[in-house]
N, C-alpha and C positions, 0 to 999 in steps of 0.2 A: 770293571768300569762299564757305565752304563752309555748309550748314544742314544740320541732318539732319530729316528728316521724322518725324511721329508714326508709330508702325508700331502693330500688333495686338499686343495680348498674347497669350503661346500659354502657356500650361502648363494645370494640371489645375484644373478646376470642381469646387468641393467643394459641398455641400448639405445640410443636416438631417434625421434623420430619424424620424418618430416611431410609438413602437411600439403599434400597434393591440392586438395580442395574439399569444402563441404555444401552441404546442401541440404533445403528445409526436409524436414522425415515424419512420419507418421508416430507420433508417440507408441510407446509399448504399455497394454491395459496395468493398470497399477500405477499409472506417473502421474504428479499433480495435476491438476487440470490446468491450471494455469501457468503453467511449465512450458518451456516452448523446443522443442526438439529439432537436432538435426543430426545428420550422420557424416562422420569426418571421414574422409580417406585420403591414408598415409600411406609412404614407404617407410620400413621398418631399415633402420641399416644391422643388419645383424652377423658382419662380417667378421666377429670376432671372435662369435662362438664357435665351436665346432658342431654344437647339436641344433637341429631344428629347436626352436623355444614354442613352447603350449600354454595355453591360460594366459596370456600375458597382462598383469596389471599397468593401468597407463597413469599414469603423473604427470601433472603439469599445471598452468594456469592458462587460463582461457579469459581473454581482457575486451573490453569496446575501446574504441579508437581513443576515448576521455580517460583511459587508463580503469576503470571500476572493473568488478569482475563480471564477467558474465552469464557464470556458471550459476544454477538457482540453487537457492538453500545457501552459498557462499558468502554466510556472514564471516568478517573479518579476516577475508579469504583463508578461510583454512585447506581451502583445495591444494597450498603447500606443503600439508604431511599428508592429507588425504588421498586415496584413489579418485581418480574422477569417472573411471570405465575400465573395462575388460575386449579384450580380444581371445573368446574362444580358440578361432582357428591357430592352427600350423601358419610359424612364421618361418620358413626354411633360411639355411645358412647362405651368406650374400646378402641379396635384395629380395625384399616379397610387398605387394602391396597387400593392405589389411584395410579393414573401417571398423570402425563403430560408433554407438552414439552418444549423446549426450542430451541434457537436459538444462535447460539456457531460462535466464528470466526472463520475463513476457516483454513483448515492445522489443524497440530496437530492432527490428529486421533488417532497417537499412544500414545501419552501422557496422560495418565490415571488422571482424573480430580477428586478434592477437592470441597466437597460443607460443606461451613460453615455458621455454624450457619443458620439452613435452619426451617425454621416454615410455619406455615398457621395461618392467621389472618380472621376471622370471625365476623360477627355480629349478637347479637341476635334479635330473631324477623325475621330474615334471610328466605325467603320459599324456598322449593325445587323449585319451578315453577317462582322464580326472574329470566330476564334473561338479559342479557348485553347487550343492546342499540346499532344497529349499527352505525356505522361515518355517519353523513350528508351525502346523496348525494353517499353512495355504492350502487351500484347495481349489484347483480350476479344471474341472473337467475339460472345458473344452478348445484351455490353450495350456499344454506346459510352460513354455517358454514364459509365460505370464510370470511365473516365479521369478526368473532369472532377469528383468527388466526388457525383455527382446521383445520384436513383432511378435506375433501369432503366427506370422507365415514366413518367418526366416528360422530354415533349418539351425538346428542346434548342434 
């Protein structure tokens, strides 16, 4: 007679995240020009895993007070299956604050923006030292991060 044994679950670690506050930001070289940037900073609630989480992809929708999206490029909001950003850094287990940024349509500054339903998706087995493959064929001598949508001068 055969048994099969309990095994591990492996797929993606999701978690919550909540928005401290954002603020206008210097686009990273490569964003549209007419793109309007800011950098969010969140608390990660990440009390459930056991392992710090790496690379975290973030989800969620980002709205103006009128309800529309305000995310650019966000025709017929697909920012609902889509990523909207990354968090490089170590999210440690508990609480850790993190940012990142985003890329918003033009206008609207004054309208104080809705983020729902906002998380960070992970994988276990994930290392601090993964790192995001750049597009075929970029080349920026004099900014890596260029690849990766970031400042110039924020460590990678």
């Amino acid at each position: 007679m055969f048994f099969a044994s309990a095994g591990n679950a492996i797929g993606p670690e999701t978690f919550e995240l909540t928005v401290d506050k954002y603020e206008p930001a210097e686009c990273a070289i490569g964003a549209p020009k007419n793109g309007r940037c800011i950098r969010v900073y969140v608390t990660a609630e990440n009390a459930n895993n056991t392992k710090p989480a790496y690379n975290s992809e973030i989800f969620g929708r980002v709205r103006f007070s009128n309800g529309e999206s305000a995310l650019y490029g966000d025709f017929a909001e697909a920012s609902d299956a889509g990523q909207l950003a990354s968090i490089p850094e170590e999210i440690s287990v508990n609480k850790k604050s993190a940012s990142f940024g985003i890329i918003l349509t033009p206008g609207n500054e004054d309208d104080p923006l809705d983020f729902v339903k906002l998380k960070a998706r992970t994988y276990p087995g994930m290392r601090a030292d993964f790192r995001v493959i750049a597009p075929v064929g970029f080349e920026d001598e004099e900014c890596e991060n260029a690849a990766y949508g970031l400042p110039c001068d924020e460590e990678f």
